[in-house]
C-alpha positions as CSV (number, residue, x, y, z in Angstrom):
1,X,0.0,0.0,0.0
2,X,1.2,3.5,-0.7
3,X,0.8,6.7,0.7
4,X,0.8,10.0,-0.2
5,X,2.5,11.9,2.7
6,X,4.0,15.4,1.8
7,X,6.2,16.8,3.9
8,X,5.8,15.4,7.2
9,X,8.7,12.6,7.2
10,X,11.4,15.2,9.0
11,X,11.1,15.1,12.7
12,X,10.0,17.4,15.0
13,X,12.4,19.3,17.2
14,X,11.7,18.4,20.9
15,X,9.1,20.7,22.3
16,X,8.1,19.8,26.0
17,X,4.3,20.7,25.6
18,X,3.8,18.2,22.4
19,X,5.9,15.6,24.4
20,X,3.7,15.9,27.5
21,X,0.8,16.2,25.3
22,X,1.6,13.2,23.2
23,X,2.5,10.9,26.5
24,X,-0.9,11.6,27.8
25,X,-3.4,11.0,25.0
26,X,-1.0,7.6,24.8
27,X,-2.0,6.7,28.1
28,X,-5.8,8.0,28.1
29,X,-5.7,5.9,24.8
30,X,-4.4,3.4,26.1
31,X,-6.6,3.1,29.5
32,X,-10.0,3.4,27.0
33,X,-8.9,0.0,25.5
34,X,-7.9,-1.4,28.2
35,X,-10.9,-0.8,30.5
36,X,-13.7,0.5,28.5
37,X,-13.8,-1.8,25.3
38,X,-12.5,0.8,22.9
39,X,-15.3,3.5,23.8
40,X,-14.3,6.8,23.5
41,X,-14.8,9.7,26.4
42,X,-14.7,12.9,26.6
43,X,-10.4,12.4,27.5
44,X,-10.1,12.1,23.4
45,X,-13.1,14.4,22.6
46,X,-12.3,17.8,22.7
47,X,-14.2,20.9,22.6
48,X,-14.2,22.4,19.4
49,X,-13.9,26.2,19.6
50,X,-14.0,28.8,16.6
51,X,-10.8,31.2,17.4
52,X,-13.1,33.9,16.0
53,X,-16.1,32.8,17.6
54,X,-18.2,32.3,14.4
55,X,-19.6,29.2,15.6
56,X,-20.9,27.5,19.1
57,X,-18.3,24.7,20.3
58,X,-19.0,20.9,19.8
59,X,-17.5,17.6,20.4
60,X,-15.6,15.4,17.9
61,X,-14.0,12.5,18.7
62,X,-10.3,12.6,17.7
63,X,-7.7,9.6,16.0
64,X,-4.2,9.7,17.0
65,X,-2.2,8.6,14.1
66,X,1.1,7.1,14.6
67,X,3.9,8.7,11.8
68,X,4.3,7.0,8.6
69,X,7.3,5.1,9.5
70,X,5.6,3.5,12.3
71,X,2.5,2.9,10.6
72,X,0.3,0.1,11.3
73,X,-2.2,1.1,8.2
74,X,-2.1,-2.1,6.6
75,X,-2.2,-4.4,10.2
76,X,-5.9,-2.3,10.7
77,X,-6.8,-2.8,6.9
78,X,-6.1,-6.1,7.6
79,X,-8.1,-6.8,10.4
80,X,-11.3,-5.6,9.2
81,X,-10.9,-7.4,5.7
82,X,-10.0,-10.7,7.8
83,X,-13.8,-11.2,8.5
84,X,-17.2,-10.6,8.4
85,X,-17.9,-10.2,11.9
86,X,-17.8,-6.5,13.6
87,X,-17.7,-8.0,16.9
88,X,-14.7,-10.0,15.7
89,X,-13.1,-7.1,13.8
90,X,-13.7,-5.2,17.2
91,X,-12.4,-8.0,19.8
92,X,-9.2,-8.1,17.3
93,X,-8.9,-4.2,17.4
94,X,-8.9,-3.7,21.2
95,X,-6.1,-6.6,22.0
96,X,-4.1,-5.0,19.3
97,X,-4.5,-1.3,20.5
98,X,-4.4,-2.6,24.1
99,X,-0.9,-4.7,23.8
100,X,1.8,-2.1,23.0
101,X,0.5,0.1,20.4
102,X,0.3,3.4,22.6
103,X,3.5,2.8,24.6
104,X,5.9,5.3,22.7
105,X,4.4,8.4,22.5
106,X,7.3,9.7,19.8
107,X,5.7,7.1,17.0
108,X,2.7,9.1,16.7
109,X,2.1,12.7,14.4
110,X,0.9,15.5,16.6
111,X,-1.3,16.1,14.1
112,X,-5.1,15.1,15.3
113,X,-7.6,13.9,12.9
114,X,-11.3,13.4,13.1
115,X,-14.3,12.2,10.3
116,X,-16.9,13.9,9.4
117,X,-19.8,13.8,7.3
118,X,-19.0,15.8,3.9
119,X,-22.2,17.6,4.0
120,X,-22.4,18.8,7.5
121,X,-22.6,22.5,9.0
122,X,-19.4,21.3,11.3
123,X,-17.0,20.1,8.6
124,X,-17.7,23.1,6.9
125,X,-17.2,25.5,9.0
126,X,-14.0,24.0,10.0
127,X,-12.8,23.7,6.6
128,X,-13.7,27.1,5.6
129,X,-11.9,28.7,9.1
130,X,-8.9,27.4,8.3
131,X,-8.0,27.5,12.1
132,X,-9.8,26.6,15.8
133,X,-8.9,25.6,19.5
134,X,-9.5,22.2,20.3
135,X,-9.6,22.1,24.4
136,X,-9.0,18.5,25.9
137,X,-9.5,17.9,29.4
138,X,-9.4,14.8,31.5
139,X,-7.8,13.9,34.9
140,X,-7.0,17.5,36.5
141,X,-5.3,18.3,33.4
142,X,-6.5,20.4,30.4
143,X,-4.7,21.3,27.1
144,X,-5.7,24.1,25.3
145,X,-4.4,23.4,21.5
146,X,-4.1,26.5,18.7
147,X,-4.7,24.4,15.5
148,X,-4.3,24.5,11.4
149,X,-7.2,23.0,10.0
150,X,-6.3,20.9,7.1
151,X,-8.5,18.1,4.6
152,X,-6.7,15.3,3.4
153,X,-7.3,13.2,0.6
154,X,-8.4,9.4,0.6
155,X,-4.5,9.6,-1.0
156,X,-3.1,10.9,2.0
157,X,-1.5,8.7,4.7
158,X,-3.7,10.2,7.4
159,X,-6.8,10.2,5.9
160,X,-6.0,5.9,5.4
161,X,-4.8,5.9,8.8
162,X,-8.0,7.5,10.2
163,X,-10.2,5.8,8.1
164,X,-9.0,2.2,9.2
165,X,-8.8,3.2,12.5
166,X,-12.3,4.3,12.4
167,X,-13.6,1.3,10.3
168,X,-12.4,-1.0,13.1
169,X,-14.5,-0.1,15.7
170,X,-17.6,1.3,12.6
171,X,-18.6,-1.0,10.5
172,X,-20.9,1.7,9.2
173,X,-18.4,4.1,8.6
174,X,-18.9,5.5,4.9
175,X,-15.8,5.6,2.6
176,X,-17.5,8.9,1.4
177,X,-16.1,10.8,5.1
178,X,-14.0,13.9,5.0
179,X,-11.1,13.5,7.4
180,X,-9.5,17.0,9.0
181,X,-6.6,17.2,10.6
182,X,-5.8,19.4,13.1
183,X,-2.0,20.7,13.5
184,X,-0.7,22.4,16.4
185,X,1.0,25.9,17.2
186,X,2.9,24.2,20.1
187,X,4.2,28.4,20.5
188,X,0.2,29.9,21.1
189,X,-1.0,26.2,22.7
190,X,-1.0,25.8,26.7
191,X,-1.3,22.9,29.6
192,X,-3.5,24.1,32.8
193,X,-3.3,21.4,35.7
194,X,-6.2,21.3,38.6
């Protein structure tokens, strides 16, 4: 399988809020497999704020995407081609995500991606902004996140790597989805504890 992944092979100069950011969606991440089947909470669903306020915040429920050269694309295509069975796809996802998938934060992209409906007011108005705040909170902690607002293609690395993702635990998830991906400005982004 090939991807198309522009630009994002060099790798990012240390930053201590992305590396404390990174280690704790792993670990959130990685407790949601463990000990609550896969479901997401609110620890990987962020607010969704317009930085100009043009629209009311909502909830989306983000993918963390590992970087290309730790991919594991073609392990989740795999997987949900292997059967039928969603509850088998499923049961097959979360002891793969709940081994050691989320136990090195620096193999994953700090850039966030979610799915969303092509038509919807919500994909639209975060395509056409360009920009937003995603806030995260979970645990005492909260991370407020300064993004870039980006689509990719169904030929870009992350839009596979969300879909798959996504398809494992959705069998009803539409190959027709938009996938954003949201990029931090580590510089204008912040961590507030308690």
């Amino acid at each position: 399988m090939t991807y198309f992944f522009p630009n994002r092979e060099n790798t990012p100069k240390k930053i201590p809020l992305r590396e404390e950011f990174l280690k704790w969606q792993c670990r959130l991440r990685q407790i949601i497999v463990r000990e609550n089947d896969g479901k997401p909470d609110r620890s990987i669903m962020p607010l969704v704020h317009s930085d100009t306020g043009i629209w009311e915040p909502f909830q989306v429920i983000t993918v963390l995407c590992r970087n290309l050269q730790h991919s594991v694309t073609p392990e989740m295509h795999h997987m949900v081609k292997s059967t039928n069975d969603p509850f088998q796809v499923r049961d097959k996802a979360i002891k793969f995500f709940s081994e050691r998938y989320y136990q090195q934060f620096d193999r994953f992209s700090d850039t966030i991606t979610a799915t969303f409906e092509e038509n919807s007011d919500r994909y639209r108005d975060l395509f056409h902004s360009g920009t937003c705040v995603l806030r995260f909170e979970a645990f005492n902690k909260r991370y407020t996140l300064s993004c870039k607002v980006e689509e990719f293609p169904v030929s870009d690395y992350f839009w596979q790597a969300t879909y798959w993702h996504n398809l494992l635990f959705n069998p009803n998830l539409s190959p027709a989805i938009k996938v954003l991906g949201f990029t931090p400005d580590w510089e204008r982004s912040s961590e507030n504890k308690g």
